[in-house]
N, C-alpha and C positions, 0 to 999 in steps of 0.2 A: 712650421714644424708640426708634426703628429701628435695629437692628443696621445695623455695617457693611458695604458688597457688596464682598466679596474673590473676584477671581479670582487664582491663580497661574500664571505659565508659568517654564520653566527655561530661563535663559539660556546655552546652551551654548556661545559663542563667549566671554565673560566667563567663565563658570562662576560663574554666578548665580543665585539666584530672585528675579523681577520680583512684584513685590505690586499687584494694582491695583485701589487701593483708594479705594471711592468712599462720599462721606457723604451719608447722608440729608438729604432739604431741611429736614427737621422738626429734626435737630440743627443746621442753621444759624439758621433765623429767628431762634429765640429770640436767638442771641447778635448777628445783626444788627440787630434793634431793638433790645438794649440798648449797641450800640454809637451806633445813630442818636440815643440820646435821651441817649448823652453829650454827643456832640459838637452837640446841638440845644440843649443848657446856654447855649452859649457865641455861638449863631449870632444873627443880629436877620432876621427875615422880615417884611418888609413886611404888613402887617392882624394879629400873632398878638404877646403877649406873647414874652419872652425864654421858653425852653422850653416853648411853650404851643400850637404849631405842631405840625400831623399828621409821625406818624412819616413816614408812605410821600412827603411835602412836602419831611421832611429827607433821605430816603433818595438823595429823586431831587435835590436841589441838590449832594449830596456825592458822587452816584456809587453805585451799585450794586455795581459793579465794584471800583472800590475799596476800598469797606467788608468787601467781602467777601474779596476779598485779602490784607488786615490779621487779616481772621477768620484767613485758611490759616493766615498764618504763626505767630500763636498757639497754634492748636490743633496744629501739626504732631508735635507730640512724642507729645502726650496723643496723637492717630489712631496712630501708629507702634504707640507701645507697645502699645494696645488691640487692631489687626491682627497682633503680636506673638502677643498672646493667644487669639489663634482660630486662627493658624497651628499645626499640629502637625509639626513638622521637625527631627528632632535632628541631620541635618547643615547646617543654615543657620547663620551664624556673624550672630545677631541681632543681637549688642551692635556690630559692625561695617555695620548698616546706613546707607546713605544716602535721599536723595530724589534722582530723577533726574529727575523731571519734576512738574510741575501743571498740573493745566485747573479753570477757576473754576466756567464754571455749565454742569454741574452742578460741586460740590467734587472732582475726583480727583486722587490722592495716584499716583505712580508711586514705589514704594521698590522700591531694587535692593538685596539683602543676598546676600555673598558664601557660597559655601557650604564645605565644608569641603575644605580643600587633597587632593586626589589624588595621589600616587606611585605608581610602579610602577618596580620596581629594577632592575635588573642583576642581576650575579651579585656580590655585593659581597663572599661567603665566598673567591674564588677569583679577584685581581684580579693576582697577579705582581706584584704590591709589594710591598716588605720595605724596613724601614729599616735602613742600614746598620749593619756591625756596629759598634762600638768598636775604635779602630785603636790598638792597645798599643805599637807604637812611638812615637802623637802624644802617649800617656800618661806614654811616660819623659821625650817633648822637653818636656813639660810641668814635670813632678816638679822634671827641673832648673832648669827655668826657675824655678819659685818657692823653689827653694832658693839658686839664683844672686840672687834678686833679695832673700831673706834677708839674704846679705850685703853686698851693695852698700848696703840700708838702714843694715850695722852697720861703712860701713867707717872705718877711723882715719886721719889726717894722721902721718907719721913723718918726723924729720928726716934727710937726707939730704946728705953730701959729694960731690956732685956737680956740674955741670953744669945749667942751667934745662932743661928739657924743655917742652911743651906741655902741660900738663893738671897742670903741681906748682903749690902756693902760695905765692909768693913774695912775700916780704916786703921791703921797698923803703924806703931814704930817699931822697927825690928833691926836686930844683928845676924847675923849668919859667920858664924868660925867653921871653917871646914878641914879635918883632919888631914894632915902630910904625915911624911918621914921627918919633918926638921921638927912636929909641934902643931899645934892648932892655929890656920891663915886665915883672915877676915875677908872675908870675901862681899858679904852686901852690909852694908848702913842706912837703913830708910828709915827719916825721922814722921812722916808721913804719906802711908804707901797705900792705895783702895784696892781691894782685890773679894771677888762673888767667891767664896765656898763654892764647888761643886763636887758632887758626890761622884756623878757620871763621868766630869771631864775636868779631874783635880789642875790648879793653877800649875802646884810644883811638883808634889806627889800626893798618892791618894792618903796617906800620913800626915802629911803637913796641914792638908783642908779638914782631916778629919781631929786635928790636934786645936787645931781655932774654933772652932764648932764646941759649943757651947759657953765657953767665955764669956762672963760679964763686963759691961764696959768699965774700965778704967783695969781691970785684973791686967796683971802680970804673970808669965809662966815661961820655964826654960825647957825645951825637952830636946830631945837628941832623934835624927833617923838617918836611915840608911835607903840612898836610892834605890832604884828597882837596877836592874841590871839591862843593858842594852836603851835605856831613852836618857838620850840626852845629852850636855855634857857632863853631869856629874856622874855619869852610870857607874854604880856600886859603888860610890863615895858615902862617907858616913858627914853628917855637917851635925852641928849644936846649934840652934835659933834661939835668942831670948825675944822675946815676943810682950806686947804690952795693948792691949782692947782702947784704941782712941776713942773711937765710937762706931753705932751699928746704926743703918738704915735699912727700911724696906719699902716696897714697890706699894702701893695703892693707886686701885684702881680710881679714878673720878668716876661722878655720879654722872650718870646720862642725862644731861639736859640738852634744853632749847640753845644754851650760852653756848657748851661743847657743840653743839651742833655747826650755828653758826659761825662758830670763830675756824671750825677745820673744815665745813664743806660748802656747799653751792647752795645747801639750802638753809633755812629758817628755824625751822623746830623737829625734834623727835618725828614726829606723826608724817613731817614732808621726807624726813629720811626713808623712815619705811616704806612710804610708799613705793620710792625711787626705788630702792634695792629689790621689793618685790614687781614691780614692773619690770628690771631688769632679770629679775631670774625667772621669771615668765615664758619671756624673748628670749633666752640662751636657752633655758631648757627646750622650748619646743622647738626651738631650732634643729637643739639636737636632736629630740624625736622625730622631726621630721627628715634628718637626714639618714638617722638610722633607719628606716622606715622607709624610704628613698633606696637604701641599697637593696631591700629585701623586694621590693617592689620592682626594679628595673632585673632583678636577676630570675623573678618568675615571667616577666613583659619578655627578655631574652629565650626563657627556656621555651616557652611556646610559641612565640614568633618563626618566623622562616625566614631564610635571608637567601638571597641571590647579590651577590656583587664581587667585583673582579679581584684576582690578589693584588693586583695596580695599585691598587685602591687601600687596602690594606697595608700596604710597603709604604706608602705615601704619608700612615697615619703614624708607621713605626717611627720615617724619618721628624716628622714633626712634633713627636714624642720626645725622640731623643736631643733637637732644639732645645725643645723645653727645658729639657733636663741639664742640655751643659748652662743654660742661662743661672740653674740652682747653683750646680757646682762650681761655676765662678767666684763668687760670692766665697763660696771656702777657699779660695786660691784656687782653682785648678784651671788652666786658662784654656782646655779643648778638650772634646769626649775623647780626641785623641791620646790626650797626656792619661786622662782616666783608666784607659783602656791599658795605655800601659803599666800605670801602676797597682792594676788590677789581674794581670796579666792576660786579659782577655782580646779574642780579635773581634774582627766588626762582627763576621755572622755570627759568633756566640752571643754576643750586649745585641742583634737585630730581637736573636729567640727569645731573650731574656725580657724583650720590649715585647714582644707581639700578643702577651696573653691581654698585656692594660690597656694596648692599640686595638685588640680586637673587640673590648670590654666599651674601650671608647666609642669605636664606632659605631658598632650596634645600636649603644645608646642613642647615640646620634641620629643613628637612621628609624629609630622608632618615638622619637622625639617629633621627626620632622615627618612620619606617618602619620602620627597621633593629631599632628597638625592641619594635614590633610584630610582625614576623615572627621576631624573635627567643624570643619571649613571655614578656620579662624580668618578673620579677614586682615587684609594687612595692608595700611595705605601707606601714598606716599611719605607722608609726612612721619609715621612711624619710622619708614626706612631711613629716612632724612638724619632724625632725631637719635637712633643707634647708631649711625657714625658722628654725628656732634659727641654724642658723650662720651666716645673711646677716650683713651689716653693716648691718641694719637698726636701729634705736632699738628699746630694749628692750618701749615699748606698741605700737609698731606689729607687732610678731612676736606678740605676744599678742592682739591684733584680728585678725591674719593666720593663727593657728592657730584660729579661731574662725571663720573666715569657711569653712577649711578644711573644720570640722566640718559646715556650714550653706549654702555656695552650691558646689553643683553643676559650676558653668562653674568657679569659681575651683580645685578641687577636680581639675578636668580638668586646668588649666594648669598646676597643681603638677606633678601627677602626669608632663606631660609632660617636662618640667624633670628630673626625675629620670628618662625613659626614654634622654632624649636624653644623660646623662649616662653612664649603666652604657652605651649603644653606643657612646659614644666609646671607654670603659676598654675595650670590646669588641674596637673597631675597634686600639688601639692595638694588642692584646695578637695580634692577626691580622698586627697589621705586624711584632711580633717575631717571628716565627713558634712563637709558642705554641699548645699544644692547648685547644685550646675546646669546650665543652659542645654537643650538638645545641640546635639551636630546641627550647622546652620544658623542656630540660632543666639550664636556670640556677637557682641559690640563689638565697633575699635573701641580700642581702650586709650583712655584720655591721656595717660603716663606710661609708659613702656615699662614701670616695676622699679624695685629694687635694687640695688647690685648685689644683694643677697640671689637674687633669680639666677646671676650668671656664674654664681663661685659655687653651686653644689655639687656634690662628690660626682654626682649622677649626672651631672651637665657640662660634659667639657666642651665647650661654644667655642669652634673654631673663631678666630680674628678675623673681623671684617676684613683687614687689608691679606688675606692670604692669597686671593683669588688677583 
């Protein structure tokens, strides 16, 4: 049979290569007549047994056009891939191709496959960003603050000769008659009852707490109120309490020691607590400066950068977005972006628009991530590669098929590899915002450890899945 006729042109408004790809009439016949002489099985033609009618008879009762339409869209994958393979292009991103058009007779194929995304940087070494330092005074209001709150978890009730306050425990025998039409009805009897005074957020009304507040212990007192109207169930009921002070306790704080230390944490004494606490708020604050400082940083890297790459590509990033997204809204019940959609009332293409400004936000990143990589000329061996798919959260045979696939597919082998460039310019980029010395382009190590998993969770780093490809 006749090779296919490919011509190429480069789509420079996409950033594409257009394929146009036409088939021979000699690879259609054949599969048109044994299409006609399926469906001629099942046909009755007036003069001719059941399948015993000329093909070109059944051809023309079912269409021409037709029949051979049914052919395209058969054979479309088979043409693709086989134009695939006469094509020589190692910046086409093949596995991302489409069809964007057909014409029947003769058969032509119009495939558009995007080609490999373009950047061009900025000055990304030398951008006046810096994340802020660590504010050591927010460090001590911190230390106390979990050392205060140390004790507050450990404080005690003590009994007290005094006067009720707001915020003591007070222990209560009490009666409560509440006004009817027949007479005064007893409604509570508590020969001992604890209840906190609150000023803000009274037990039974802001009356009753403000009627026990100041009381000495052992006093007695009868007074009468009248509820508020609308809370509760006595609303606008009038009740009599006789009331009697059993006794009052208040909250004390313990003293911060070595003892309190050790009996409630991990560590030993005062002095090993604080350390800990100010180590930790160390690590979380500059985390977050480094993240806020990551966004401001990526959205001027963005602004001045140039980007060439297909909308393919882009659409690609919105569906994998929106993945992401119904995997969240699972978790709340919702069990498909589909059920979302409807209970949102939205269709696909409006949730597509609604995805494409953080799709487009993503990629970019990505694609200057995996620049910054490049002009960096971060090295990246195998055993790096190896070692980012050991550490996914993948199932233990699929990292085994995935370090196999490493060895043996090419493309897959690329996307690792990028995975890990995009990775070391992040630790790059961070290590620029603190204002660290950095190696010239060229002249970076492998790095003994691949990083943190802090490297792969930043707002600024959405690291495709090794297993995408």
């Amino acid at each position: 049979m006749s090779e296919l006729k490919i011509t190429q042109q480069i789509l420079e408004d996409s950033h594409e290569l257009l394929l146009h790809v036409e088939v021979p009439q000699d690879r259609i016949e054949p599969r048109l007549r044994q299409l006609a002489k399926k469906y001629g099985r099942k046909m009755r033609i007036p003069g001719f047994r059941p399948g015993k009618a000329p093909i070109q008879l059944i051809i023309a009762r079912l269409g021409r056009k037709a029949l051979v339409q049914e052919i395209a869209k058969d054979i479309v994958n088979e043409i693709y891939q086989e134009a695939v393979d006469m094509v020589d292009r190692e910046d086409a991103l093949f596995s991302l191709g489409y069809l964007r058009d057909m014409e029947l007779e003769p058969l032509i194929y119009e495939f558009a496959v995007p080609l490999q995304p373009q950047v061009t940087l900025g000055d990304y070494r030398h951008t006046g960003i810096q994340a802020e330092p660590v504010d050591e005074a927010d460090v001590l209001r911190l230390v106390d603050q979990g050392l205060q709150e140390l004790r507050d978890r450990n404080k005690v009730w003590r009994p007290v000769e005094r006067p009720v306050q707001y915020g003591d425990l007070v222990t209560l025998s009490m009666s409560m008659e509440m006004e009817t039409e027949g007479g005064k009805e007893s409604v509570l009897d508590e020969k001992e009852w604890e209840f906190m005074p609150n000023e803000s957020n009274p037990t039974l009304s802001p009356e009753f707490d403000a009627s026990i507040v100041g009381m000495e212990p052992g006093e007695e007192k009868t007074f009468t109120i009248t509820f508020p109207e609308g809370i509760g169930q006595w609303s606008g009921k009038t009740a009599t309490f006789h009331v009697k002070v059993l006794g009052v306790k208040t909250q004390e704080l313990p003293e911060l020691t070595d003892d309190l230390v050790a009996e409630n944490t991990e560590f030993e004494t005062v002095e090993d607590l604080k350390d800990a606490i100010a180590a930790n708020v160390r690590a979380v604050t500059l985390r977050e400066n480094e993240e806020k400082a990551l966004v401001e940083l990526f959205e001027k890297l963005r602004g001045e950068a140039t980007f060439r790459y297909s909308p393919a590509i882009l659409t690609q990033g919105i569906e994998t977005l929106a993945k992401e997204r119904e995997k969240i809204y699972y978790t709340y019940g919702i069990e498909s972006t589909e059920q979302l959609l409807k209970l949102q009332g939205k269709s696909w293409d409006e949730y597509q628009e609604e995805l494409k400004p953080h799709a487009r936000e993503r990629l970019e990143n990505e694609l200057i991530l995996e620049a910054i990589g490049e002009a960096e000329q971060f090295p990246v061996s195998d055993a790096e590669m190896e070692q980012t798919i050991r550490d996914s959260d993948l199932e233990e045979e699929t990292k085994q098929e995935l370090l196999q696939s490493l060895k043996e597919k090419p493309a897959y082998r690329d996307h690792v590899r990028k995975v890990v460039l995009r990775r070391k310019a992040l630790r790059f980029l961070k290590a620029l915002l603190r204002g660290e010395e950095v190696p010239e382009p060229g002249q970076h190590e492998i790095a003994s450890e691949e990083g943190s998993q802090d490297d792969t969770e930043s707002v600024s780093d959405p690291l495709s899945a090794i297993s995408d490809q």
